[in-house]
C-alpha positions in Angstrom: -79.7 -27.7 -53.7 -82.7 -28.7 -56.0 -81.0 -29.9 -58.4 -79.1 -32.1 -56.5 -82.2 -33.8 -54.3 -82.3 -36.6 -56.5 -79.2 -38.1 -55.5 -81.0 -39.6 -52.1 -83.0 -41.5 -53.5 -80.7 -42.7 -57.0 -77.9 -43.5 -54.5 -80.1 -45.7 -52.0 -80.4 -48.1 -55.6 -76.8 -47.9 -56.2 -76.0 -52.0 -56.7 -72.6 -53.1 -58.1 -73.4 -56.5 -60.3 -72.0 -57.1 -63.4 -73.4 -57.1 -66.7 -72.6 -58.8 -70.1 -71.8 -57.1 -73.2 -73.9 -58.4 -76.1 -72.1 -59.6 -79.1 -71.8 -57.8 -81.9 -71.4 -59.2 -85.4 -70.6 -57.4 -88.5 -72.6 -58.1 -91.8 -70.9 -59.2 -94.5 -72.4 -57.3 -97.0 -71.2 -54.1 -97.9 -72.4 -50.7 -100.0 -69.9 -48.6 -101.6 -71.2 -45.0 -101.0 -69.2 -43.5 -103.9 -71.1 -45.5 -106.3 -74.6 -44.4 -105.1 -74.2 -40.6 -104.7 -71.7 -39.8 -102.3 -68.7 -37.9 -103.5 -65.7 -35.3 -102.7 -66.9 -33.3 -105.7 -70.4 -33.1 -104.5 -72.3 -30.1 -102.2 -72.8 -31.0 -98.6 -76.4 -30.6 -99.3 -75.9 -33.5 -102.3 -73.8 -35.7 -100.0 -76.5 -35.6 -97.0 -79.6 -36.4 -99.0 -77.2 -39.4 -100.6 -75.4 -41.2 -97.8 -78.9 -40.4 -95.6 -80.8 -43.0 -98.6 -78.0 -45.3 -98.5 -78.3 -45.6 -94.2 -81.8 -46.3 -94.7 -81.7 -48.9 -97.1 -78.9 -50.2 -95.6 -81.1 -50.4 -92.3 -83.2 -52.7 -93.7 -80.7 -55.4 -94.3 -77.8 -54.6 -91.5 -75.3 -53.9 -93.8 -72.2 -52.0 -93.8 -72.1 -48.7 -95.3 -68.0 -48.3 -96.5 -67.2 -44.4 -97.3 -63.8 -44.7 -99.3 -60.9 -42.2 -99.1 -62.0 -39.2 -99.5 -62.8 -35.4 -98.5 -67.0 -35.1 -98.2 -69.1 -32.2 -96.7 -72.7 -32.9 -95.8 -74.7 -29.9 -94.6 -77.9 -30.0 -92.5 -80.6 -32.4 -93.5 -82.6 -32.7 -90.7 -84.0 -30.5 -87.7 -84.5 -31.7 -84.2 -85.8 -29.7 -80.9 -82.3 -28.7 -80.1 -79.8 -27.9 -83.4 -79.8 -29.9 -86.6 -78.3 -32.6 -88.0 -76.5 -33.9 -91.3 -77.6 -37.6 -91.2 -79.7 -39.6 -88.9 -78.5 -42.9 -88.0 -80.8 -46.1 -88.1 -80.4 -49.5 -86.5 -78.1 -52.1 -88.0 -76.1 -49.8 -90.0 -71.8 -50.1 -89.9 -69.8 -46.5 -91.4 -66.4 -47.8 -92.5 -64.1 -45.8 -94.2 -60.1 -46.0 -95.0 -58.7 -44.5 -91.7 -57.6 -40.8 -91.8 -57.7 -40.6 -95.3 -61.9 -40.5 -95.0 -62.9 -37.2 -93.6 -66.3 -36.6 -93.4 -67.0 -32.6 -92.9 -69.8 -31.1 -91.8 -70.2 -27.2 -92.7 -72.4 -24.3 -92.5 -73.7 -21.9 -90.1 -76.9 -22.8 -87.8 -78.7 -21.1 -85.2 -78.1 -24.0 -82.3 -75.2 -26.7 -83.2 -75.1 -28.9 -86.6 -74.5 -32.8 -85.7 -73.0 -34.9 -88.1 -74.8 -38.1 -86.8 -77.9 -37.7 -84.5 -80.0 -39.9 -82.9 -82.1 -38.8 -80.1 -86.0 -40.0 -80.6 -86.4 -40.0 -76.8 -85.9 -36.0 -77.4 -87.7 -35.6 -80.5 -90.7 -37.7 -79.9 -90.9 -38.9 -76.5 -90.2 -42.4 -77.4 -87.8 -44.2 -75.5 -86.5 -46.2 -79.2 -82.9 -47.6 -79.0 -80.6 -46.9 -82.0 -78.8 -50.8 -82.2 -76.6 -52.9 -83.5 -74.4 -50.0 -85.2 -70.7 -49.8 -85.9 -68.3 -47.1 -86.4 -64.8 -47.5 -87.6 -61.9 -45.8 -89.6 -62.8 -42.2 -90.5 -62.4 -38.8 -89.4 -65.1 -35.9 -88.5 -63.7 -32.4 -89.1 -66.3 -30.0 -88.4 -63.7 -26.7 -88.8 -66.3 -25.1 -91.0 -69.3 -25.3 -89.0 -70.8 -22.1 -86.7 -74.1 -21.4 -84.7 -75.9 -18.6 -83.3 -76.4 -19.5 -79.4 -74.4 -22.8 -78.1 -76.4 -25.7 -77.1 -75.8 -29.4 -76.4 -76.0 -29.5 -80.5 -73.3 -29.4 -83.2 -71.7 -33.1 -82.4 -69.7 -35.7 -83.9 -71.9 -38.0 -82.8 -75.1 -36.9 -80.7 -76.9 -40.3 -79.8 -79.2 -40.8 -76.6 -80.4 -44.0 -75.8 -78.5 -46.6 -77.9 -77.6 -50.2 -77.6 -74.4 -52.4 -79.1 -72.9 -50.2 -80.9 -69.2 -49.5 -81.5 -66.6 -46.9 -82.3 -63.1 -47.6 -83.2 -60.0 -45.9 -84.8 -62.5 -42.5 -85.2 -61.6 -39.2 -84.6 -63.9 -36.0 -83.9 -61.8 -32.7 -84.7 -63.1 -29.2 -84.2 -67.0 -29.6 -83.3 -69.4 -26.8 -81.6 -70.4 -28.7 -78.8 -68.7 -32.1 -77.7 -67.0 -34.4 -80.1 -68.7 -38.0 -78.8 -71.8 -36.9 -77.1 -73.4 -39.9 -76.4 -75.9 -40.7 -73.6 -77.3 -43.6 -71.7 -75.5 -46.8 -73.6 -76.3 -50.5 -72.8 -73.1 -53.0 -74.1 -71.4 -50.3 -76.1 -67.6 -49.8 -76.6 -65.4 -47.0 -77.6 -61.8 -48.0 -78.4 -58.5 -46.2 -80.1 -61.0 -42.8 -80.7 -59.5 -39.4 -80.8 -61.3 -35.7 -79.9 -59.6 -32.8 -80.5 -60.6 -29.2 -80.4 -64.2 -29.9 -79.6 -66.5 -27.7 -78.0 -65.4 -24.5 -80.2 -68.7 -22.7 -79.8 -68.6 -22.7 -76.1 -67.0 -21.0 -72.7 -65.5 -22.2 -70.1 -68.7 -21.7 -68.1 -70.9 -23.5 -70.7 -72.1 -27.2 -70.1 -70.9 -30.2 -72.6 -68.4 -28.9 -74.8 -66.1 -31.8 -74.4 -64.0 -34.7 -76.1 -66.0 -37.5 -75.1 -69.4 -36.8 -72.9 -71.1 -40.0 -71.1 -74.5 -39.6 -69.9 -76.6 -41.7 -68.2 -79.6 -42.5 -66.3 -82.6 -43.9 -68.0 -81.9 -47.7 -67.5 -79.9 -49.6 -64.3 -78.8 -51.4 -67.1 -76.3 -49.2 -68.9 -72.8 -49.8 -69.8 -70.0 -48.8 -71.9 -66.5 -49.3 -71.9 -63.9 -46.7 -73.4 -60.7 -47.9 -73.7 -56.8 -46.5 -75.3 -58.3 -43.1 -76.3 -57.0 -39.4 -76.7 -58.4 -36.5 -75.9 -56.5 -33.2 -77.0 -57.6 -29.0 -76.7 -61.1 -29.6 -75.9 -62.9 -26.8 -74.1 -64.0 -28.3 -71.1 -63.5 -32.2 -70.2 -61.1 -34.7 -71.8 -63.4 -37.4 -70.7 -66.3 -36.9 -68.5 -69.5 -38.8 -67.3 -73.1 -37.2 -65.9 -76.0 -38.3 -64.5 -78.6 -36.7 -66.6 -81.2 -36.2 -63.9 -79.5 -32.9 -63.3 -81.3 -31.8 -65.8 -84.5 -33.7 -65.8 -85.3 -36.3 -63.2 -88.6 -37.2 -64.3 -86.9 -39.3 -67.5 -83.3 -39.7 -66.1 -84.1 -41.6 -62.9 -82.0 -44.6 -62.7 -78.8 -45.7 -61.6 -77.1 -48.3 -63.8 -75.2 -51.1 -61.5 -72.2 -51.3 -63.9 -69.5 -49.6 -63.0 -68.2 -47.1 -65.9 -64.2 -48.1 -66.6 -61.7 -46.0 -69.0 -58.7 -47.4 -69.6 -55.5 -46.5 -71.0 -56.8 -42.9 -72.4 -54.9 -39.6 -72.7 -55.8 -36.6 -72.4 -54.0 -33.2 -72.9 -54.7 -29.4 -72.5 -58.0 -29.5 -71.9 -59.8 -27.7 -69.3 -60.2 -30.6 -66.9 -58.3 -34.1 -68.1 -60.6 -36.9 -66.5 -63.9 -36.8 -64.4 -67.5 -36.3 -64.3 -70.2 -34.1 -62.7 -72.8 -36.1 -60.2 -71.5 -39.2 -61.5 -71.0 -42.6 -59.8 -69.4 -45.6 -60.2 -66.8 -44.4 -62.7 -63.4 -45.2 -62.5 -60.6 -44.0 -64.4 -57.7 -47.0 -64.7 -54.1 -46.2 -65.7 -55.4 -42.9 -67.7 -52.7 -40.0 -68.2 -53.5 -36.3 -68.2 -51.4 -33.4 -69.0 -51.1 -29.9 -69.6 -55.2 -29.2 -68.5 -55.9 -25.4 -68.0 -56.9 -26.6 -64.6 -57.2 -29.8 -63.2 -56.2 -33.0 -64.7 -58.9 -34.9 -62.7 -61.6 -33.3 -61.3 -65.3 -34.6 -59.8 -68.1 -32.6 -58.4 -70.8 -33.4 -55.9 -70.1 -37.4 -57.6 -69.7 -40.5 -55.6 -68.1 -43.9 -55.8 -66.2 -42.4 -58.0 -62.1 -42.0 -58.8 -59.0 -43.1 -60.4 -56.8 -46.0 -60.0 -53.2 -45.9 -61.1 -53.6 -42.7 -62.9 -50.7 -39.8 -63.8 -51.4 -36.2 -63.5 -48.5 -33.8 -64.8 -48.5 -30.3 -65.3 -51.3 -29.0 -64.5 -52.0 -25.4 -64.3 -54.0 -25.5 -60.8 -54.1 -29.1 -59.5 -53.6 -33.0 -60.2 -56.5 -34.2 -58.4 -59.4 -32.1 -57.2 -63.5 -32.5 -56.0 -65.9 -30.4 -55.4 -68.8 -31.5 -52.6 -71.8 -29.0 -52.1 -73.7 -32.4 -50.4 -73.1 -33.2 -47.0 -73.8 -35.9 -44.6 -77.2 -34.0 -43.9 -77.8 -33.7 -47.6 -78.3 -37.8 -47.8 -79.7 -40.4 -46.6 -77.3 -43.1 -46.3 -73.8 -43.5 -45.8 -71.8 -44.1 -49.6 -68.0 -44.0 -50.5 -67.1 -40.7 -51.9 -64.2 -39.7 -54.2 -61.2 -42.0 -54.4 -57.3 -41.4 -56.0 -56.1 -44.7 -55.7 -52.1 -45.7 -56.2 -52.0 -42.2 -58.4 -49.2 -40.5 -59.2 -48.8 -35.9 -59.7 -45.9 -33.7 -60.5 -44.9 -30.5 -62.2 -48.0 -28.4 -60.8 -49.1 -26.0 -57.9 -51.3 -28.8 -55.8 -51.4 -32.6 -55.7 -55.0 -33.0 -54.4 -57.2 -30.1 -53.8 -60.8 -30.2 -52.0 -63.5 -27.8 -52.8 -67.2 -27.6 -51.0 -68.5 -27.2 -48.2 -66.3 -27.4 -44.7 -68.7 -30.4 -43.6 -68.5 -32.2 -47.5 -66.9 -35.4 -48.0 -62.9 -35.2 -48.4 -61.5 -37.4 -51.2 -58.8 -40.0 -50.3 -55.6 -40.5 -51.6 -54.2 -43.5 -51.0 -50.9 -44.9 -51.8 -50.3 -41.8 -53.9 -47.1 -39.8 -55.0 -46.8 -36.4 -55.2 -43.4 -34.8 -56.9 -42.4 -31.3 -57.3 -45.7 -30.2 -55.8 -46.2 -26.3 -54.2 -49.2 -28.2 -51.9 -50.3 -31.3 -51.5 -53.7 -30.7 -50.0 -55.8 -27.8 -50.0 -59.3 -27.3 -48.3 -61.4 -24.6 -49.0 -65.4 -23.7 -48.3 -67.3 -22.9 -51.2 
């Protein structure tokens, strides 16, 4: 129960305002990285060293670094506590490339997880330093050839913790160790018509991470991010899925941000668990579609304030809708909603809603929900 003591006192600051996205701008200038080093014939260890140059001059102006059609490896550049990493990203810096036609691929074999872009001084350094004002758009991430000794929260698409205004659109993460957008504790930040698939190849079923898009937060009240018309396909664990990182360290992961997290419109399929989050609060998933998940197609634990709203769960191999509370009325201080499936709809699989935890735990409501060609519609069990 250690581990989950925290939530007593983060809950009490729980505080649902709303917050304004900054605006983001693109510069008008733009480098070319085929003409200053970067190129499909090139070695990953060639490629790294060049686009790395390019992002830091480029970081000195804000301007927009434009990778054309292409095949390009980059290999391992960098070292951090945790894994390694092919390029770190600065402030100010836009990555535009032609679509799926630019495919960026990381390779080699490392003892913890290679990232393809990392930014984590906060980690590294103890500094709590933002990465800003950054834009991602139009390419691909394939990291089929990459391998590691001993999984970790390394080897990313993008590994970033602590970053501010920045963007992802129309980018898809195929085939990384650990999770494909691993991103954690964003202020104003947006992720919109992104694709994971086949992330978390390193890990189990039992390991941590390992998913197609990973939210954590924590640091600041202030965080925020919006994710909207995305797809999620294969992962190992989560389609989607949102943590509280004081789970793991409460000293510098105390905060609760008074934004409430909203996906909208994103797909997910065959993954482990569709939609949900792990002591998360205010999330909501809005008219999100899951199908074919090895287990549940949305699935909280020991979270609250937390749900879907006008969601669709379909063939799942265990349940549409399920939570898991090991926290109790005892267990906290106040009184505070709990896990919510709102105007939902489930079919094609064993069990519409099923409740895990303990026999005093929260029950999740479902209301105004339609189950079809269900075995069960509720199940309660005692963990």
């Amino acid at each position: 129960m250690k581990k989950f003591i925290f939530l007593s006192f983060i809950i009490s600051l729980i505080l649902l305002t709303a917050c304004s996205l900054p605006n983001f701008s693109a510069e008008n200038e733009t480098i070319n990285a085929a003409e200053h080093g970067v190129s499909a014939e090139n070695s990953g260890e060639l490629n790294s060293k060049a686009l790395q140059a390019i992002i830091n001059e480029a970081s000195l102006s804000g301007k927009t670094v434009y990778i054309p059609a292409g095949e390009y490896e980059f290999a391992e550049n960098g070292s951090q506590k945790i894994g390694s990493h092919c390029i770190k990203m600065r402030s100010g810096v836009s990555i535009v490339g032609d679509g799926e036609k630019t495919v960026l691929k990381p390779v080699g074999h490392s003892r913890y997880g290679l990232d393809m872009f990392y930014f984590n001084d906060y980690l590294d350094t103890g500094d709590a330093v933002y990465l800003e004002n950054c834009r991602f758009e139009n390419f691909v991430i394939d990291a089929c050839e990459t391998s590691c000794d001993v999984y970790t929260s390394a080897g990313k698409g993008f590994m970033f913790n602590l970053f501010r205004n920045c963007h992802f659109k129309n980018v898809t993460v195929k085939n990384t160790d650990a999770t494909g957008f691993g991103v954690d504790c964003p202020i104003g930040c947006t992720i919109s018509g992104c694709t994971a698939i086949g992330c978390g190849k390193a890990a189990t079923s039992e390991s941590s991470g390992a998913s197609g898009f990973g939210i954590g937060f924590g640091y600041s009240e202030n965080e925020s991010i919006s994710i909207s018309d995305c797809i999620a396909k294969g992962n190992k664990k989560f389609g989607f899925f949102f943590e509280h990182q004081g789970r793991f360290n409460i000293e510098k992961y105390n905060a609760v941000p008074a934004e409430t997290f909203k996906i909208s419109g994103c797909f997910a399929e065959g993954n482990l668990y569709g939609f949900g989050g792990i002591n998360t609060f205010n999330t909501v998933y809005e008219n999100c579609v899951s199908e074919n998940s090895h287990l549940y197609g949305f699935f909280f634990e020991d979270s609250f304030a937390s749900g879907a709203v006008g969601c669709k769960s379909t063939g799942e191999k265990e349940a549409c809708f399920a939570a898991a509370q090991s926290l109790t009325a005892e267990d906290i201080s106040i009184n505070i909603s709990g896990i919510y499936f709102s105007h939902c709809e489930g079919e094609s699989s064993p069990i519409g809603l099923l409740t895990l935890g303990k026999e005093n735990a929260p029950v999740p409501t479902a209301e105004l929900c339609v189950f079809r060609d269900i075995h069960t519609e509720q199940v309660k069990k005692e963990s």
